[in-house]
MARBA-3410 file (N, C-alpha, C, O; in Angstrom, 1 decimal):
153
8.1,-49.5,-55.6,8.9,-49.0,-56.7,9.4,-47.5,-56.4,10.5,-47.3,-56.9 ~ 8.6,-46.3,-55.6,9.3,-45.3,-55.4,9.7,-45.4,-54.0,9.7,-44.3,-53.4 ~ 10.2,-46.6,-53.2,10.7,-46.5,-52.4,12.4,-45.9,-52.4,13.2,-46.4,-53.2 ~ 12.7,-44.9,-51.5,14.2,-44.8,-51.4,15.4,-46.1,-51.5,15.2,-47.3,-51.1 ~ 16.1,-45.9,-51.7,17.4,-47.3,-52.0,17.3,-48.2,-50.2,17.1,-49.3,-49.8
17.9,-46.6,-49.5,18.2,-47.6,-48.1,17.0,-47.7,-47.7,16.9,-48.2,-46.6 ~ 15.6,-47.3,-48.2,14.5,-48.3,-47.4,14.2,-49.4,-47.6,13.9,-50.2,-46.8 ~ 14.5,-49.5,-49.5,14.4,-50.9,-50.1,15.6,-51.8,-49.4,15.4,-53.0,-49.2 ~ 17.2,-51.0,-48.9,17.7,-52.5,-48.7,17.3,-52.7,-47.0,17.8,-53.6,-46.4 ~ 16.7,-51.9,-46.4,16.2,-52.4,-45.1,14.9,-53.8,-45.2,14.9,-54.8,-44.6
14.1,-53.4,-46.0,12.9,-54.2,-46.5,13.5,-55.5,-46.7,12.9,-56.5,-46.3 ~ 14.7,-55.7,-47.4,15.2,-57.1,-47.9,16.5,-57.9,-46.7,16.9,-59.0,-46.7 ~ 16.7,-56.8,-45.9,17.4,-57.7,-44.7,16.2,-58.1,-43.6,16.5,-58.8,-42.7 ~ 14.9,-57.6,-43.6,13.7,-57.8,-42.4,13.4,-58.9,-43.0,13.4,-59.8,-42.2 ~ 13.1,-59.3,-44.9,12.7,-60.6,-45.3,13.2,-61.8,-44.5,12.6,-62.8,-44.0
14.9,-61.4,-44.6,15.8,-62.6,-43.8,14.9,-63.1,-42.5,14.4,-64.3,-42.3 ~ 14.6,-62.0,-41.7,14.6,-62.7,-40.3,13.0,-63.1,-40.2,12.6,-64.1,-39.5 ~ 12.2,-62.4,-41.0,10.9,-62.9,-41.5,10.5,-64.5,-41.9,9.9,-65.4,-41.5 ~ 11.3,-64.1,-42.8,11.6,-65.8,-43.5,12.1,-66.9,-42.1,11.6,-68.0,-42.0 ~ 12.6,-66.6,-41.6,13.3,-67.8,-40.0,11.9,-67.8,-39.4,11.4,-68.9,-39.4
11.1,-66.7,-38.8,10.2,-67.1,-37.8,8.9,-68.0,-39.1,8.3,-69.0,-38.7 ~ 8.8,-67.4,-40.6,7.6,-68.6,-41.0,8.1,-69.8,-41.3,7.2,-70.6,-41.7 ~ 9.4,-70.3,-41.2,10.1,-71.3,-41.2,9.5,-72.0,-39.8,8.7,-72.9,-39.7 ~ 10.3,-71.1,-38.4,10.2,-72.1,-37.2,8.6,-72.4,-37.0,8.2,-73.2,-36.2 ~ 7.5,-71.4,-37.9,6.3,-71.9,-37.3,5.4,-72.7,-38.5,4.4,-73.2,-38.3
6.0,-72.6,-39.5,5.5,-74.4,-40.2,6.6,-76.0,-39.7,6.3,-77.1,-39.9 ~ 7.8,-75.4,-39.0,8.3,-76.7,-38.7,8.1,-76.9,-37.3,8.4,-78.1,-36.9 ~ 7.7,-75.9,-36.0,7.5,-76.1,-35.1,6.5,-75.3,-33.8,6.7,-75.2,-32.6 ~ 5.4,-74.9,-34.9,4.1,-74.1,-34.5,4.1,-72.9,-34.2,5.1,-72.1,-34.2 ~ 2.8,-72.7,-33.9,2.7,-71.3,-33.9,3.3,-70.6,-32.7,4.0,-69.6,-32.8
3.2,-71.4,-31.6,3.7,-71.4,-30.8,5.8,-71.3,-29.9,6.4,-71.1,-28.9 ~ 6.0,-71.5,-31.2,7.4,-70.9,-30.9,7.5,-69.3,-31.1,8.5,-68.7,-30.8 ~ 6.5,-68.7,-31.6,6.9,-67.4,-32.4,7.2,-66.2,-31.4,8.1,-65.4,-31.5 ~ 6.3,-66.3,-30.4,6.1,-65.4,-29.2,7.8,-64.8,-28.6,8.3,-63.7,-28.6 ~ 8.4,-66.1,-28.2,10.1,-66.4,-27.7,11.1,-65.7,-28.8,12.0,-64.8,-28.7
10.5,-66.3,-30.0,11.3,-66.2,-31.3,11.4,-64.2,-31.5,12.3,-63.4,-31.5 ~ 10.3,-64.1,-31.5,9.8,-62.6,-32.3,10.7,-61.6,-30.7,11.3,-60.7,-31.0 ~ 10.7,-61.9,-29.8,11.0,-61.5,-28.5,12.5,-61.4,-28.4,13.1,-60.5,-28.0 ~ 12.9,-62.6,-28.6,14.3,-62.9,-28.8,15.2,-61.5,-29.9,16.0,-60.6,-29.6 ~ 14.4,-61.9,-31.1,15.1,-61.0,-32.3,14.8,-59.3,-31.9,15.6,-58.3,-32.1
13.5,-59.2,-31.3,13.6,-57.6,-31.2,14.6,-57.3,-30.3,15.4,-56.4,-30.7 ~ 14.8,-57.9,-29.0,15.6,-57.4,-27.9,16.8,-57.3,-28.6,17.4,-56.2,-28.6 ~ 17.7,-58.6,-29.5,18.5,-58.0,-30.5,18.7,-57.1,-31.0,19.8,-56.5,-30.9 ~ 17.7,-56.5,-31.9,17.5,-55.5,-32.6,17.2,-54.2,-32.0,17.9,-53.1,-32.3 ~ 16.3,-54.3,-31.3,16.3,-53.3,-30.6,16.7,-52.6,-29.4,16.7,-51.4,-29.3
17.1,-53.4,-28.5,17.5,-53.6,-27.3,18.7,-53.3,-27.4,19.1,-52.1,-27.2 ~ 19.6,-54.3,-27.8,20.9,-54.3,-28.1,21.6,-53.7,-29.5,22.9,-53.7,-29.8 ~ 20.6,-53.0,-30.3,21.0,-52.6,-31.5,21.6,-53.1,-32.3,22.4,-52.4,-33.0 ~ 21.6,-54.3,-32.4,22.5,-55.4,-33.6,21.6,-55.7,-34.3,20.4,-55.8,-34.1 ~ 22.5,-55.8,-35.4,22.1,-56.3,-36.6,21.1,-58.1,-37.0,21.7,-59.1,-37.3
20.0,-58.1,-37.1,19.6,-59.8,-37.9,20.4,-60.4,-38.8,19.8,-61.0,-39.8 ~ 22.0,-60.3,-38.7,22.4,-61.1,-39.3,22.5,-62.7,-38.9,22.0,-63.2,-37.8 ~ 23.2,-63.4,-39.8,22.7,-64.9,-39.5,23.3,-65.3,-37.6,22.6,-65.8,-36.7 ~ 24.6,-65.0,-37.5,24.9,-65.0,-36.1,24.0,-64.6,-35.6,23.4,-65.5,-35.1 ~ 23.5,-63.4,-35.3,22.1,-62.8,-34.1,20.9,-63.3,-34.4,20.0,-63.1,-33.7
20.7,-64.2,-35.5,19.8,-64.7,-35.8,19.6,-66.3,-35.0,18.6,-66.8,-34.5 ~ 20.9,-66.9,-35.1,20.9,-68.0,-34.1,21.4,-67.5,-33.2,20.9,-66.5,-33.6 ~ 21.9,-67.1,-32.3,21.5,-66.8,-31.2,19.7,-66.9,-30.6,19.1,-67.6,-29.8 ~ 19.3,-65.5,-31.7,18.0,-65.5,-30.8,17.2,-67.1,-31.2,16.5,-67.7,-30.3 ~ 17.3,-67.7,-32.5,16.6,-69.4,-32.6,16.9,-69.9,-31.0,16.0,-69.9,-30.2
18.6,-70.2,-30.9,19.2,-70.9,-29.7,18.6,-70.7,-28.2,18.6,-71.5,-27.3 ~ 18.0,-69.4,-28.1,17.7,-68.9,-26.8,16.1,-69.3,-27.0,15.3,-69.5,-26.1 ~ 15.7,-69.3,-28.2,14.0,-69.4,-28.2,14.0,-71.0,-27.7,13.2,-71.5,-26.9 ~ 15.0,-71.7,-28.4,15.1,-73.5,-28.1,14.5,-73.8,-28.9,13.5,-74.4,-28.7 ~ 14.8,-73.6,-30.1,14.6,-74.0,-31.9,16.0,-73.8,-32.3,16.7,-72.9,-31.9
16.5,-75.0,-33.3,17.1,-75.4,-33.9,18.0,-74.3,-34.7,17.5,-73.5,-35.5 ~ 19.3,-74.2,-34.4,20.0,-72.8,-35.6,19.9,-73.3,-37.2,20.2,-72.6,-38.2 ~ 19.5,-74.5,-37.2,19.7,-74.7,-38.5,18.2,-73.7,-39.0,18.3,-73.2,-40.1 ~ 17.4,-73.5,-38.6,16.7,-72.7,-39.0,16.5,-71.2,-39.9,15.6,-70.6,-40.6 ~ 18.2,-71.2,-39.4,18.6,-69.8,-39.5,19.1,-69.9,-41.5,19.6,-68.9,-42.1
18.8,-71.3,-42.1,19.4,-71.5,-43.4,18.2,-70.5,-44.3,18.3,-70.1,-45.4 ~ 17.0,-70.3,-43.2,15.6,-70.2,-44.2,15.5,-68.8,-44.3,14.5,-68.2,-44.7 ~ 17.0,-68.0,-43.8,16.7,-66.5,-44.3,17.1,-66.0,-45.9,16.7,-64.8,-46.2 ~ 17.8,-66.8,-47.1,17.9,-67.0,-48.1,17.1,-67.8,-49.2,17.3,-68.0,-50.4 ~ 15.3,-68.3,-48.1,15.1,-69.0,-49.0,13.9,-68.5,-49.0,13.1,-68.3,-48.0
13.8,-68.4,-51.1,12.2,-67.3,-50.9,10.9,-68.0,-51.1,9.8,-67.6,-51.3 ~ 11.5,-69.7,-51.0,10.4,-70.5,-51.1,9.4,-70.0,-49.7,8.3,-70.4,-49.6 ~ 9.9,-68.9,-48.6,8.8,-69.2,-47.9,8.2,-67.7,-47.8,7.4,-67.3,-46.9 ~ 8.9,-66.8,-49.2,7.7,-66.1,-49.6,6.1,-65.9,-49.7,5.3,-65.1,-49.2 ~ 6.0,-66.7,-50.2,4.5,-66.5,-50.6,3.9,-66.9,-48.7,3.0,-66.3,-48.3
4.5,-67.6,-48.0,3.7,-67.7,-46.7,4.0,-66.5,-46.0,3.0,-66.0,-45.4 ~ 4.9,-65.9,-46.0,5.4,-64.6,-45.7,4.3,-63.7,-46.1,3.9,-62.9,-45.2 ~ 3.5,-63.7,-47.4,2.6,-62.9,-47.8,1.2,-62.7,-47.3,0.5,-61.8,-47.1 ~ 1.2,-64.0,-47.3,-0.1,-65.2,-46.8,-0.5,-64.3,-45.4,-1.5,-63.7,-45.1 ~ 0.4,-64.4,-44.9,0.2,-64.4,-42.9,0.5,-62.3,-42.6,0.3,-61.8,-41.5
0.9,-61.4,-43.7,0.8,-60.4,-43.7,-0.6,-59.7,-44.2,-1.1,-58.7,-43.8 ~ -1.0,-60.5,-45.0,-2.5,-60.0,-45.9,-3.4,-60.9,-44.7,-3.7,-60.0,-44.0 ~ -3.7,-61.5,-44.4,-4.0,-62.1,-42.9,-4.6,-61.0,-42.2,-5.8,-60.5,-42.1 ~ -3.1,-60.6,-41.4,-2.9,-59.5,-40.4,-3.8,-58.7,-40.6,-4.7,-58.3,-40.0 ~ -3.3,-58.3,-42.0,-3.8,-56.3,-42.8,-5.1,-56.3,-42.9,-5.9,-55.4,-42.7
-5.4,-57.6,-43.2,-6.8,-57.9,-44.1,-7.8,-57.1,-43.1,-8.6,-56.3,-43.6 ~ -7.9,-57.4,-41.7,-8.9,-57.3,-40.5,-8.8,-55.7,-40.2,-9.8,-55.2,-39.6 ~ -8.0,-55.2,-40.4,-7.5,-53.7,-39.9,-7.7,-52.3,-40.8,-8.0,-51.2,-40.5 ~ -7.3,-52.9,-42.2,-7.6,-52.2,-43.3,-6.1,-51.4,-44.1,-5.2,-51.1,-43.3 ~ -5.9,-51.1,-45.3,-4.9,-50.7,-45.9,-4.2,-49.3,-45.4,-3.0,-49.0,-45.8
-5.0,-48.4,-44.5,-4.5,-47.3,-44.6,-3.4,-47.1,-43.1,-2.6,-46.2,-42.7 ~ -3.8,-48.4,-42.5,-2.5,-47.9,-41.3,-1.3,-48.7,-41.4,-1.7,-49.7,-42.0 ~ 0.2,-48.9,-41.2,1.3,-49.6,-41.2,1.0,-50.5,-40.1,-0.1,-50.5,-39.5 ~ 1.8,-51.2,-39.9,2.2,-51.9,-38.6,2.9,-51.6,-37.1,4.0,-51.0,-37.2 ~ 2.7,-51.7,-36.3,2.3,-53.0,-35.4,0.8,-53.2,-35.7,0.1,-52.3,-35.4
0.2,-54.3,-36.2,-1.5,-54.3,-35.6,-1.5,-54.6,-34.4,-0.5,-54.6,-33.8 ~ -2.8,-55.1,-33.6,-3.1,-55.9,-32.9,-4.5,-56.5,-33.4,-5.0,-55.9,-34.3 ~ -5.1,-57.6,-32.9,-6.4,-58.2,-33.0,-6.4,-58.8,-31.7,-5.8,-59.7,-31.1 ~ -7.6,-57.6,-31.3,-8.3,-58.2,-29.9,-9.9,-58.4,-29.8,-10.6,-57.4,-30.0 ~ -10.5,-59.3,-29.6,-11.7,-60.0,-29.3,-12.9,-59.2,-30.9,-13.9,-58.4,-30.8
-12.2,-60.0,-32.2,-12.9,-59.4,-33.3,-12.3,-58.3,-34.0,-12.3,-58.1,-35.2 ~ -11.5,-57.2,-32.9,-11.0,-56.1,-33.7,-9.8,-56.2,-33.4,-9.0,-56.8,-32.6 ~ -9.6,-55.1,-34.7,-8.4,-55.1,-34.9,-7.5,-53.4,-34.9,-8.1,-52.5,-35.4 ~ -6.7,-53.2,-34.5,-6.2,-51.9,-34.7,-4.4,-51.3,-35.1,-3.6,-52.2,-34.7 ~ -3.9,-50.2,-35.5,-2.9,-50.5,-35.8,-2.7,-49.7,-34.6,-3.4,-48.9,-34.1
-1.1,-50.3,-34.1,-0.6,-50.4,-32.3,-0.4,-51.3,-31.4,-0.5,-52.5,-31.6 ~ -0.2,-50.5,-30.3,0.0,-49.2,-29.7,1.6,-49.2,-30.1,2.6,-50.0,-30.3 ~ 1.4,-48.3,-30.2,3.0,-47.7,-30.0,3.5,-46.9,-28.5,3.3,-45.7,-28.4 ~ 3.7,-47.3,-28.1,4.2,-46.8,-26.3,5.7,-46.8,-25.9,6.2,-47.9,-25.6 ~ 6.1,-46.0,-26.0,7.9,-45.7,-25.4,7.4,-44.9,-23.7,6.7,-43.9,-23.3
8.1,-45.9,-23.2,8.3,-46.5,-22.7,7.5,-47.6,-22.7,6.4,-47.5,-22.1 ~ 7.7,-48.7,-23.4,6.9,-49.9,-22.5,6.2,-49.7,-21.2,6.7,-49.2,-20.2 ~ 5.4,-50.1,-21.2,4.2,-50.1,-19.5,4.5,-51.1,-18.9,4.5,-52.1,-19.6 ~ 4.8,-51.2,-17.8,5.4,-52.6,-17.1,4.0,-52.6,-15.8,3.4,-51.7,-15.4 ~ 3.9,-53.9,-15.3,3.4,-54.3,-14.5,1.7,-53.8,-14.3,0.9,-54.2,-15.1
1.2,-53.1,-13.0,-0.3,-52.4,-13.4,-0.2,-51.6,-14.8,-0.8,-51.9,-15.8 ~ 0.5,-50.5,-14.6,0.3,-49.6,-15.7,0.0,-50.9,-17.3,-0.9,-50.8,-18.1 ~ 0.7,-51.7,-17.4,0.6,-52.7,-18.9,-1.0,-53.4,-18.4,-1.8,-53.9,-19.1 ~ -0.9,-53.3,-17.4,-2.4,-53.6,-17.1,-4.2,-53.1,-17.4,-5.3,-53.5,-17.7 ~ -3.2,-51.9,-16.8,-4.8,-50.8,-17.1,-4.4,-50.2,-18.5,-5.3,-49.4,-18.8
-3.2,-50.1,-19.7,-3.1,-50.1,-20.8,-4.2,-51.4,-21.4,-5.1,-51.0,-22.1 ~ -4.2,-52.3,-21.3,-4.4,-53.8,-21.7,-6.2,-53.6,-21.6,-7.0,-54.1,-22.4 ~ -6.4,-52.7,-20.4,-8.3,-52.7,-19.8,-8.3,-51.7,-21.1,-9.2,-52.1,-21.9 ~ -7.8,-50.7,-21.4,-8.0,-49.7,-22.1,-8.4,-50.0,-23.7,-9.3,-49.5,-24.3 ~ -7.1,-51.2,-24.2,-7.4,-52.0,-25.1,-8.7,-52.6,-25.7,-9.3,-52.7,-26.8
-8.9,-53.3,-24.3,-10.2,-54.3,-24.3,-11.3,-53.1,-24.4,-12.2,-53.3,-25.3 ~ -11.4,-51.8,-23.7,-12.4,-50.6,-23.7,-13.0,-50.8,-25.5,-14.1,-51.3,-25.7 ~ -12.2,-50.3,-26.4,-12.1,-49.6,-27.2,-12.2,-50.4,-28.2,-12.9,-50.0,-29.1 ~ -11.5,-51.7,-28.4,-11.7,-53.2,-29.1,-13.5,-53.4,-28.8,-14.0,-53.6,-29.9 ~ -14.0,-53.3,-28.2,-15.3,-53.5,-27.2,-16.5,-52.5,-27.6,-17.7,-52.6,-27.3
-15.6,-51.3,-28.3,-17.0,-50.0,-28.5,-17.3,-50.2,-30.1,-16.4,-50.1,-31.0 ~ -18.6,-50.4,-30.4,-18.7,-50.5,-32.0,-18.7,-48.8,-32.5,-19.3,-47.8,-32.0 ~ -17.9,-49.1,-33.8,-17.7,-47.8,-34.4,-16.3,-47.1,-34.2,-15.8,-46.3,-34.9 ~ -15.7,-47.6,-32.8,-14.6,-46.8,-32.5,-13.4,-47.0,-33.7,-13.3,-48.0,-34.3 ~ -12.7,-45.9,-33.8,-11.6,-46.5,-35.1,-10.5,-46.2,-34.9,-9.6,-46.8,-35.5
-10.0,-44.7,-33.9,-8.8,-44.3,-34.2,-8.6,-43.5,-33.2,-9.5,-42.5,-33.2 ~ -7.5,-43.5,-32.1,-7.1,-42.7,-31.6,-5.2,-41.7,-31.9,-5.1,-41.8,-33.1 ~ -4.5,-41.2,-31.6,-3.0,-40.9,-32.6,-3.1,-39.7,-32.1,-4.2,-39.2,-32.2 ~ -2.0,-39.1,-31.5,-1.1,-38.1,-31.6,0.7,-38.0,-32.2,1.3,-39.0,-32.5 ~ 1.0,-37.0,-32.2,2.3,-36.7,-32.7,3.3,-37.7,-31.9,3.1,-37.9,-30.7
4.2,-38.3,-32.4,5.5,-38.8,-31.3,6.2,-37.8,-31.1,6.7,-37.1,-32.0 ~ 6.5,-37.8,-29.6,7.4,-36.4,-29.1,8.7,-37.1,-28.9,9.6,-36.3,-29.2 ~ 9.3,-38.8,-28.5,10.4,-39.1,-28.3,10.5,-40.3,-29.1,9.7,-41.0,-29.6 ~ 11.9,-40.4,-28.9,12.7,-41.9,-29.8,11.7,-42.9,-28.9,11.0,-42.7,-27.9 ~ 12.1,-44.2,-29.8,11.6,-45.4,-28.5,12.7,-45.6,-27.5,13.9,-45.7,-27.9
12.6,-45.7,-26.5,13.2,-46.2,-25.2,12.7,-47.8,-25.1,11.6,-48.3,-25.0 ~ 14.3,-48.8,-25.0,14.5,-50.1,-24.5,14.3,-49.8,-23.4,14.4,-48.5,-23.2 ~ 14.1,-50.4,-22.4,14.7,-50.8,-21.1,14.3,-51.8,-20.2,14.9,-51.9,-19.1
END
């Protein structure tokens, strides 16, 4: 309710593309989402376009799910699962951090956030670091300042 206007209409074009992946994974598992979610960011972020319905089939077409899929960004019947699978997520991590979570072996935490992406070993010994700290009881929170934009590449 005291959200700013253009946050609220950012919030209601994310429902769109939200709404397509709980669509493609009650009609075609959980397991499309990985492709799906991957597809849409590199759109979005990568390429800086817009989730409208065209970039939206595209990334369906490239995941190899159906564009008709792309009808389920208008439809709020798939609200409440939309809800379902966010209070899910949150539920394990707790109210006071935003998103990205992750959940690794019982824990859960909000992150990482990393610009540059880690490619290859470095995503590796990031990943050991993960498992470290998922792994220590009691641990809860590490966070510094962001000094840059995110970097695609």
């Amino acid at each position: 309710e005291d959200l700013p206007a253009d946050y609220r209409e950012g919030l209601a074009k994310a429902w769109a593309a939200v709404r397509v992946c709980i669509a493609a994974e009650q009609h075609h598992g959980p397991d499309v989402l990985g492709a799906l979610y991957t597809a849409m960011g590199t759109l979005r972020h990568v390429e800086q376009l817009e989730l409208d319905r065209v970039n939206i089939e595209k990334a369906l077409a490239e995941s190899g799910l159906p564009t008709s899929l792309a009808d389920a960004m208008g439809d709020t019947s798939y609200d409440e699962a939309v809800r379902r699978s966010h209070q899910g997520g949150m539920a394990a991590v707790g109210t006071e951090v935003g998103t990205p979570t992750i959940h690794v072996n019982g824990a859960a935490f909000f992150g990482p956030v990393v610009t540059p992406a880690p490619r290859g070993e470095a995503a590796g010994r990031l990943w050991d670091g993960v498992l470290l700290v998922a792994g220590t009881d009691g641990f809860f929170e590490l966070k510094r300042s962001r000094t840059r934009d995110p970097i695609f590449d």
